[in-house]
DRENLO-107603 format. One record per atom (N, C-alpha, C, CB): residue number from 1; atom name; x, y negated, z. Coordinates in steps of 0.02 Angstrom, whole numbers. Atoms other than C-alpha are relative to their C-alpha. Glycine has a CB too. Layout:
# residues N
{n=NUM; atom=CA; u=X; v=Y; w=Z}
...
***
This chain:
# residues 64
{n=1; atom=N; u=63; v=36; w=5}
{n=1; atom=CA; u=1239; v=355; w=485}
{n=1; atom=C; u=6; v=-52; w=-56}
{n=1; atom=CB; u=-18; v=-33; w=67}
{n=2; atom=N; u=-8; v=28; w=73}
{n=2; atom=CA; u=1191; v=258; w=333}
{n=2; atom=C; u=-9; v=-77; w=24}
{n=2; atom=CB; u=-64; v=30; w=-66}
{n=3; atom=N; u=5; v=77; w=2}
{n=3; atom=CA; u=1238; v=64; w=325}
{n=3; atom=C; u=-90; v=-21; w=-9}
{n=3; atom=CB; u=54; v=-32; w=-76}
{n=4; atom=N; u=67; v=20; w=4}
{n=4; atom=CA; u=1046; v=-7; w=357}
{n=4; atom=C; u=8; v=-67; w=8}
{n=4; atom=CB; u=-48; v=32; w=49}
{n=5; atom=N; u=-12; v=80; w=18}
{n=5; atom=CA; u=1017; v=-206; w=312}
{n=5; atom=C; u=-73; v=-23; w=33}
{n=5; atom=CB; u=11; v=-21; w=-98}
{n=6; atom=N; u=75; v=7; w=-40}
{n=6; atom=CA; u=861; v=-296; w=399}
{n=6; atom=C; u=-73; v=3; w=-44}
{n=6; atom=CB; u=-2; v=-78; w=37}
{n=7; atom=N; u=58; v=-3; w=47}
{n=7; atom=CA; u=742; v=-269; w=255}
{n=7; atom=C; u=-2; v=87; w=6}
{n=7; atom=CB; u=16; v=-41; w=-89}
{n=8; atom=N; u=0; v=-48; w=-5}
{n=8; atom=CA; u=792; v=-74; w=255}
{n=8; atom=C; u=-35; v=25; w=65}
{n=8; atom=CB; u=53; v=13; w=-12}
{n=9; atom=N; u=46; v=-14; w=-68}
{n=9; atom=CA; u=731; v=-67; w=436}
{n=9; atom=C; u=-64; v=-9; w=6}
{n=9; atom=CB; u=17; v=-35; w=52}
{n=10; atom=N; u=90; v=21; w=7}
{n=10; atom=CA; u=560; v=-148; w=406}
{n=10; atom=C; u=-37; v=52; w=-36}
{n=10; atom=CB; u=-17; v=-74; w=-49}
{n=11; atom=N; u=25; v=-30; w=54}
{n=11; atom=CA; u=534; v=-59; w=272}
{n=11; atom=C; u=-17; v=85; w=31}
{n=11; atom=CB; u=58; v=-9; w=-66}
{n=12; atom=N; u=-2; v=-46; w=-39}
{n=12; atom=CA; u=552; v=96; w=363}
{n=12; atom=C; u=-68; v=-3; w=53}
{n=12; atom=CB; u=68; v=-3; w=29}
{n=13; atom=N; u=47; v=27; w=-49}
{n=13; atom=CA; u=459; v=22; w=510}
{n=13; atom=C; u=-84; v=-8; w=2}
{n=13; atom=CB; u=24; v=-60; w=4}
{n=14; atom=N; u=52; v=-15; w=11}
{n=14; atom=CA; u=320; v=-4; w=402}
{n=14; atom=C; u=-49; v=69; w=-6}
{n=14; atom=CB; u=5; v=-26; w=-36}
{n=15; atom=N; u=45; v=-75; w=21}
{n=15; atom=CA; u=298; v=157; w=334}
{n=15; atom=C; u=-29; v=42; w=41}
{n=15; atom=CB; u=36; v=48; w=-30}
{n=16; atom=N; u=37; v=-33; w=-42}
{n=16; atom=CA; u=284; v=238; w=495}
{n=16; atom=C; u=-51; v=-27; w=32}
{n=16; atom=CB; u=32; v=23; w=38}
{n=17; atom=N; u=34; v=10; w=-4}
{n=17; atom=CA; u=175; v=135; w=542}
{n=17; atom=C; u=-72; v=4; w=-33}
{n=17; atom=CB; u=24; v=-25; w=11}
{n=18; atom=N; u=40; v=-35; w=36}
{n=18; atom=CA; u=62; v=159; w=394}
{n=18; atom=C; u=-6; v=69; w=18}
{n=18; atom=CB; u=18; v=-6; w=-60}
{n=19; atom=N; u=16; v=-68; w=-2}
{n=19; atom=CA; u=66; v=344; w=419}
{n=19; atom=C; u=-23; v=-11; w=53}
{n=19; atom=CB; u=47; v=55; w=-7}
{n=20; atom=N; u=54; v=2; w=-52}
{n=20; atom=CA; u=8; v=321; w=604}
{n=20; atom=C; u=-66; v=-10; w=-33}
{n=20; atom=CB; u=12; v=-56; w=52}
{n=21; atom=N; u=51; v=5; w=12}
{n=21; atom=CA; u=-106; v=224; w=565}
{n=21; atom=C; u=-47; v=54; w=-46}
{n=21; atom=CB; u=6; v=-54; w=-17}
{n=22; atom=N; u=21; v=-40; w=35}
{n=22; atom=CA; u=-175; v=335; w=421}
{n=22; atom=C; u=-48; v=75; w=14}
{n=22; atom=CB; u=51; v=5; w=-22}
{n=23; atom=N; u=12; v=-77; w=0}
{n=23; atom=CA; u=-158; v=506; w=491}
{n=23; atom=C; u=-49; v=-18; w=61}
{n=23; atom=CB; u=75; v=62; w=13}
{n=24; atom=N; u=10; v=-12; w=-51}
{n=24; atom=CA; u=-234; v=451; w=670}
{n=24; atom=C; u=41; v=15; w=54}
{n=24; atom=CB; u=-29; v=31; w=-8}
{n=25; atom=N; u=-25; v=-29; w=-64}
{n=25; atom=CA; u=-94; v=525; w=755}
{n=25; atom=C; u=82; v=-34; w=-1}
{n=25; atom=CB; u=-6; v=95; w=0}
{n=26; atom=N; u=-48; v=27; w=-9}
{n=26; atom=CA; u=59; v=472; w=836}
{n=26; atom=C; u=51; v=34; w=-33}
{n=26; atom=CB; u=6; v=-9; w=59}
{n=27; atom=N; u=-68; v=-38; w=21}
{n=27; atom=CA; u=256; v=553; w=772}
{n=27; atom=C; u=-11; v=64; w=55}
{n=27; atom=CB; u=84; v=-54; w=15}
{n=28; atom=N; u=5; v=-56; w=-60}
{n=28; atom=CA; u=220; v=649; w=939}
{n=28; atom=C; u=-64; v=52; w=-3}
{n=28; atom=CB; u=-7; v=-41; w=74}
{n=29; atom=N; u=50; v=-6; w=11}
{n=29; atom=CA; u=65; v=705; w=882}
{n=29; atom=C; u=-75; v=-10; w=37}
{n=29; atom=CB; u=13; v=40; w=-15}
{n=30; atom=N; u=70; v=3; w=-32}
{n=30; atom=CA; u=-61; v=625; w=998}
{n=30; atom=C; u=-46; v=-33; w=-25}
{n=30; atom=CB; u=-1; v=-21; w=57}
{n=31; atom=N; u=35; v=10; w=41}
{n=31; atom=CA; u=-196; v=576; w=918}
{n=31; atom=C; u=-45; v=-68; w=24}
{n=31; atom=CB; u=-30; v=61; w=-15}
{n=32; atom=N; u=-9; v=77; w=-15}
{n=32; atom=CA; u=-270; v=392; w=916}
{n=32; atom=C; u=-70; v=-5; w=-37}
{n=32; atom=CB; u=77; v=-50; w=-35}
{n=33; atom=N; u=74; v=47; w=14}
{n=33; atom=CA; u=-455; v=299; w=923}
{n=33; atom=C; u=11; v=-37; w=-72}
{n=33; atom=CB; u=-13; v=-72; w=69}
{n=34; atom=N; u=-20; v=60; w=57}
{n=34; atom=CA; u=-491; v=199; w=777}
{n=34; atom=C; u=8; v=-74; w=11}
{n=34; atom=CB; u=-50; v=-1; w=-49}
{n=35; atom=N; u=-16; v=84; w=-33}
{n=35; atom=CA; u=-472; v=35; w=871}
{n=35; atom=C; u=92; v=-7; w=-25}
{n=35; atom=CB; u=-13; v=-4; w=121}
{n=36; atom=N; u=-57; v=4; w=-19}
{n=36; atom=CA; u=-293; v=105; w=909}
{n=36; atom=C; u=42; v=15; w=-81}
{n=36; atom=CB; u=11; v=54; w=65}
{n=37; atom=N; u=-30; v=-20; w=74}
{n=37; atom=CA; u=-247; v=178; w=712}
{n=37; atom=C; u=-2; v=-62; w=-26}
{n=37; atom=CB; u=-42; v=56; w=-48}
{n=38; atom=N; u=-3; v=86; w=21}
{n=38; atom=CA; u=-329; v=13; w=654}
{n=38; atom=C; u=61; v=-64; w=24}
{n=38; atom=CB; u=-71; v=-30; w=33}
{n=39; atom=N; u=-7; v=48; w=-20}
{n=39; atom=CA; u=-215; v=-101; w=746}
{n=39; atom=C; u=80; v=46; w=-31}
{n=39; atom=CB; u=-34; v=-30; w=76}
{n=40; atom=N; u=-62; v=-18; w=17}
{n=40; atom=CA; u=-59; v=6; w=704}
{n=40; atom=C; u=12; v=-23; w=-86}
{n=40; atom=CB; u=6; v=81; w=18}
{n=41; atom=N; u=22; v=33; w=62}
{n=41; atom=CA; u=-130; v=-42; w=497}
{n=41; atom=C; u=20; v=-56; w=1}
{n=41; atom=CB; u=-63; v=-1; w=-14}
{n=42; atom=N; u=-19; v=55; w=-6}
{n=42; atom=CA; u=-110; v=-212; w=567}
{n=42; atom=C; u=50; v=-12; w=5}
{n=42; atom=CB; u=-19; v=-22; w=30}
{n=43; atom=N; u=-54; v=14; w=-22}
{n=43; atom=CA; u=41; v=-215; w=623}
{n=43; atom=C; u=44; v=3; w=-51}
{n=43; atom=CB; u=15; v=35; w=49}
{n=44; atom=N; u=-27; v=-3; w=53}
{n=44; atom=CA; u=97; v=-129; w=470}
{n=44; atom=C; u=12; v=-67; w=-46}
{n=44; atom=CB; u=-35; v=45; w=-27}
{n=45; atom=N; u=17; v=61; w=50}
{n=45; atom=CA; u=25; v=-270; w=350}
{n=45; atom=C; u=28; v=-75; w=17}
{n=45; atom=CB; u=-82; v=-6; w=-3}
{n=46; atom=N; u=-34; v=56; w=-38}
{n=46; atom=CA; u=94; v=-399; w=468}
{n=46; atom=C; u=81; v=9; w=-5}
{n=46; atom=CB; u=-27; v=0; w=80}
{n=47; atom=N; u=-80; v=-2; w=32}
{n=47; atom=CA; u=280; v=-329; w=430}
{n=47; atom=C; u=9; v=7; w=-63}
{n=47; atom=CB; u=42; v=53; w=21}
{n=48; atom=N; u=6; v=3; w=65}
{n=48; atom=CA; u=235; v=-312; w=251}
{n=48; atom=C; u=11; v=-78; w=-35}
{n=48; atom=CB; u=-68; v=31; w=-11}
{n=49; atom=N; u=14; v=55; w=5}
{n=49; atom=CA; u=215; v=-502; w=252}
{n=49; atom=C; u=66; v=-17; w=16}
{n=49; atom=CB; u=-55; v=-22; w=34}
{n=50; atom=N; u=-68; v=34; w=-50}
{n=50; atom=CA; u=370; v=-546; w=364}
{n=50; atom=C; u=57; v=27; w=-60}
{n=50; atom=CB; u=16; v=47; w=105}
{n=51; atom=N; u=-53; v=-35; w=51}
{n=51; atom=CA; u=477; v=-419; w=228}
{n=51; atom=C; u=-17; v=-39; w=-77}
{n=51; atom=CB; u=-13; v=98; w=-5}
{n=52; atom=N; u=10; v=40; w=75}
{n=52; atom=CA; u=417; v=-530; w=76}
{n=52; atom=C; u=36; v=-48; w=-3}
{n=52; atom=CB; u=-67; v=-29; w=-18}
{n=53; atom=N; u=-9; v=45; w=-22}
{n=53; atom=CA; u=456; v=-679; w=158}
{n=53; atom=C; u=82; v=-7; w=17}
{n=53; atom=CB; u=-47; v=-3; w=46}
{n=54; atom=N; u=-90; v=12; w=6}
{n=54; atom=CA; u=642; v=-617; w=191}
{n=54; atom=C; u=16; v=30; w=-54}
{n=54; atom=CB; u=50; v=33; w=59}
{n=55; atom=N; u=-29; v=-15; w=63}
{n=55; atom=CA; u=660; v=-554; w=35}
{n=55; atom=C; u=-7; v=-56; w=-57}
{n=55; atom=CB; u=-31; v=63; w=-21}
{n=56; atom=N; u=8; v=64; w=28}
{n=56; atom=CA; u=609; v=-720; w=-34}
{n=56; atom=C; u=60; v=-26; w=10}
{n=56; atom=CB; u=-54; v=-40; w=24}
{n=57; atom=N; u=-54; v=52; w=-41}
{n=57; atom=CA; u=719; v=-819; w=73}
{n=57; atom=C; u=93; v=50; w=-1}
{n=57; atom=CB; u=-44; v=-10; w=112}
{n=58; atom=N; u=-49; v=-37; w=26}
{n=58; atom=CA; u=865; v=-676; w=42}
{n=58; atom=C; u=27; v=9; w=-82}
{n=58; atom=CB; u=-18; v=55; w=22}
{n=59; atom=N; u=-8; v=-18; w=62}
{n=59; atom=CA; u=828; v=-668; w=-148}
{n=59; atom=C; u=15; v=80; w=-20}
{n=59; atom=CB; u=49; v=-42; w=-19}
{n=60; atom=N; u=-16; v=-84; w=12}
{n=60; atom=CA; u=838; v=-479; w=-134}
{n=60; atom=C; u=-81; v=23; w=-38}
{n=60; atom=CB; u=17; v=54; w=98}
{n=61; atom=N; u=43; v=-28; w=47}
{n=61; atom=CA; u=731; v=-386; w=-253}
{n=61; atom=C; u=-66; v=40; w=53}
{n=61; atom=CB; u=51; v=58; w=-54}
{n=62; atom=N; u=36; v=-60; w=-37}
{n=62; atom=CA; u=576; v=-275; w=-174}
{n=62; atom=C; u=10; v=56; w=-27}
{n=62; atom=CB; u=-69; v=-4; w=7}
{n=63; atom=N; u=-31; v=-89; w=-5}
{n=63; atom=CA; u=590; v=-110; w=-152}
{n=63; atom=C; u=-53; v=70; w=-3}
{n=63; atom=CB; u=40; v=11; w=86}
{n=64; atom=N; u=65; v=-27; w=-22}
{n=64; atom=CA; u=404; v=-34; w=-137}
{n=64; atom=C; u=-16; v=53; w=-60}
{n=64; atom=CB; u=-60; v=-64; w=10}
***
């Protein structure tokens, strides 16, 4: 398993979350209201924020 650092995890974290959100549907494929896709968007954009903020405070480059 590959050495992962706490920005590598977010980053990750996000993406699937973006894709939920996106596609509608869960990894499992159940499929999701737009209340429920919308709020997964949020969640995304809300670790998008938190990963700036330690990459600030880390001085690590972004990665996007």
């Amino acid at each position: 398993m590959a050495d992962l650092i706490t920005t590598d995890a977010l980053r990750l974290a996000i993406n699937v979350l973006r894709d939920v959100g996106e596609s509608h549907k869960m990894p499992s494929g159940i499929e999701l209201d737009d209340a429920t896709a919308a709020l997964h968007l949020d969640a995304a954009e809300a670790l998008a924020v938190t990963l700036k903020d330690l990459q600030d405070l880390e001085g690590t480059p972004p990665h996007d």
